[in-house]
C-alpha positions as CSV (number, residue, x, y, z in Angstrom):
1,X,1.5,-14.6,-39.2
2,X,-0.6,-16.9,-37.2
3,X,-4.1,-16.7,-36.3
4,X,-6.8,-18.5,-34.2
5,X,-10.3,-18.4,-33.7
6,X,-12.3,-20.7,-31.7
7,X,-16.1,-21.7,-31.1
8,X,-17.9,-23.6,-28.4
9,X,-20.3,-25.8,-30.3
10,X,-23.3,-27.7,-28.4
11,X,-22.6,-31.2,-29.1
12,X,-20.3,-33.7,-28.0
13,X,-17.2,-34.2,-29.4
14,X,-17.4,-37.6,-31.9
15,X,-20.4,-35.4,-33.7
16,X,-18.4,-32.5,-34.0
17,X,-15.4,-34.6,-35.2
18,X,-17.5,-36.7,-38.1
19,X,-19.0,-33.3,-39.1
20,X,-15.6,-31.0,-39.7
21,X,-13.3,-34.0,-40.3
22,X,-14.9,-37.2,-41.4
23,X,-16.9,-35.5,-43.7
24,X,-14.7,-32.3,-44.7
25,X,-15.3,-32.3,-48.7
26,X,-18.9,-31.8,-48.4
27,X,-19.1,-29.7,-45.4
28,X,-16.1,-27.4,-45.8
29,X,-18.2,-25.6,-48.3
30,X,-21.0,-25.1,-46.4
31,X,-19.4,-23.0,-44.1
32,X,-17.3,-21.2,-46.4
33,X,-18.9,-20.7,-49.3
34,X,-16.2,-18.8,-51.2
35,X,-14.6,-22.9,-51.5
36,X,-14.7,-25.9,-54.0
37,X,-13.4,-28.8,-53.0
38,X,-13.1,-32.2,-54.5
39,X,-11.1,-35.3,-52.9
40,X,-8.8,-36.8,-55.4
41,X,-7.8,-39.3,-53.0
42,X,-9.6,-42.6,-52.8
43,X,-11.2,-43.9,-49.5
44,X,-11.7,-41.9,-46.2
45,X,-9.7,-38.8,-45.2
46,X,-6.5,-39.7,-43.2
47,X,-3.2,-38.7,-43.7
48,X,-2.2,-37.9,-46.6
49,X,-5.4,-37.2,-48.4
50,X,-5.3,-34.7,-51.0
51,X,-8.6,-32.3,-51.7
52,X,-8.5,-30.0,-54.7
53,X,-9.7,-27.1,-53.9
54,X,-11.2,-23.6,-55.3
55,X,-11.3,-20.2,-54.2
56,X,-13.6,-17.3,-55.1
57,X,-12.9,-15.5,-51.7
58,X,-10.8,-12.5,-53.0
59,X,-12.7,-11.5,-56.6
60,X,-9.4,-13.5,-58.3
61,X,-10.5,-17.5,-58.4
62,X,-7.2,-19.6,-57.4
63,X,-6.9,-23.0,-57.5
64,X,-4.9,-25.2,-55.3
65,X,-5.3,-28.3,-53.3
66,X,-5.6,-29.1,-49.3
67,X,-3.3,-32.0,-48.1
68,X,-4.0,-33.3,-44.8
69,X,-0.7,-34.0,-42.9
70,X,-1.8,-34.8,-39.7
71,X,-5.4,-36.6,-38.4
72,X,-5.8,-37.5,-35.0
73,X,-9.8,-38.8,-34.3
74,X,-11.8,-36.3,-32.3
75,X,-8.6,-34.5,-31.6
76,X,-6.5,-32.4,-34.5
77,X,-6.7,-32.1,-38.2
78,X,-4.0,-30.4,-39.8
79,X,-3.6,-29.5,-43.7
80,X,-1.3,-28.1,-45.8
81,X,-3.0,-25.8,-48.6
82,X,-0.9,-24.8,-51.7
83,X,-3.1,-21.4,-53.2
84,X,-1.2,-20.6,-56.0
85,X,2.2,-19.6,-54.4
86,X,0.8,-19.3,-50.7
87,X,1.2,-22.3,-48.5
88,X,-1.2,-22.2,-45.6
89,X,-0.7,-24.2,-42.8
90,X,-4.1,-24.8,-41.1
91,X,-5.6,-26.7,-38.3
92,X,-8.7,-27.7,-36.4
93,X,-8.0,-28.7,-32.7
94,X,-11.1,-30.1,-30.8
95,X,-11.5,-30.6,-26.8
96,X,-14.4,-31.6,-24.6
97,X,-15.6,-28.2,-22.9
98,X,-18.4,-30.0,-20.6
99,X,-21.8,-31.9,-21.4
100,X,-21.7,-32.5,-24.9
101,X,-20.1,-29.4,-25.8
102,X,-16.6,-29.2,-27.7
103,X,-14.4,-26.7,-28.1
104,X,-13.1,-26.1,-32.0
105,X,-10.3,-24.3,-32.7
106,X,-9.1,-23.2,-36.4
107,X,-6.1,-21.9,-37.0
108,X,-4.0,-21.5,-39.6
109,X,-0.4,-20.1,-40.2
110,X,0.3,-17.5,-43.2
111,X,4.2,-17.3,-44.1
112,X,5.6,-14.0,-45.7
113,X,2.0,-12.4,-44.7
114,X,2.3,-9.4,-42.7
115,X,0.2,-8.5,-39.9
116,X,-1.9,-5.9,-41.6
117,X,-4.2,-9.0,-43.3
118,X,-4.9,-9.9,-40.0
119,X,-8.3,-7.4,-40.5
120,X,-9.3,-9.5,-43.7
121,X,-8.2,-12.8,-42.6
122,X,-9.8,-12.9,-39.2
123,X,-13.4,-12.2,-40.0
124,X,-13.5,-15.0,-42.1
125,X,-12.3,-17.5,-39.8
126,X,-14.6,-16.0,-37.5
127,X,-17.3,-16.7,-40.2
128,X,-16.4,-20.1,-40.5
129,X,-16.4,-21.0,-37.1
130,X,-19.8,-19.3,-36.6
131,X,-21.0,-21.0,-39.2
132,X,-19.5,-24.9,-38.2
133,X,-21.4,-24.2,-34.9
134,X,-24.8,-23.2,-36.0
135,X,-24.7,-25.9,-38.8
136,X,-24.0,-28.8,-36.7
137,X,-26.2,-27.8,-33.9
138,X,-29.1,-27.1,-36.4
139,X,-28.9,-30.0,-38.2
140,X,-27.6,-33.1,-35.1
């Protein structure tokens, strides 16, 4: 199963970018809340970084980590996040959408889920990308 949700966030692009990917660890949780991360990985986030991560999202905490596979500046971050025995394939895709406004797109993709968690998985994408967009254009 694959989803997407996408957001059009009042700022340009290179804010947007240093926000969701240059500084992912600390913000990540802000918009989801139900996450811990921490970056085992020395130095900036590129390829191959690896983020441990936390989940309280389903009343069962799971541990995992995020690894980012692909990072392409103020274009497309992708990450590979092992939960236990779910791999989640997820992205972040960013465009210009006018006067300093950019268009963010998560995504992820759910192997051997089923399209019935599509209800429960949505919303909190939805949530996330509600929340990116009203954090970064309240606080830059």
């Amino acid at each position: 199963m694959e989803l997407e949700v996408t957001a059009i966030v009042d700022r340009p692009i290179a804010t947007v970018w240093e926000f969701y990917a240059i500084h992912h660890v600390e913000n990540h949780p802000r918009w989801d809340p139900d996450l811990e991360l921490e970056n085992t990985t020395e130095g900036p986030i590129r390829v191959g970084t690896v983020i441990r991560r936390r989940s309280t999202r389903f009343d069962i905490p799971s541990e995992g980590t995020m690894e980012v596979i692909e990072f392409e500046p103020q274009r497309l971050m992708r990450v590979k996040t092992q939960d236990g025995a779910m791999t989640i394939n997820g992205w972040a895709a960013f465009v210009e959408a006018g006067d300093s406004q950019t268009r963010v797109t998560l995504g992820g993709e759910f192997p051997g889920m089923d399209e019935s968690m599509a209800d429960t998985i949505k919303p909190l994408m939805e949530r996330s990308a509600a929340s990116i967009k009203a954090l970064i254009e309240a606080e830059i």
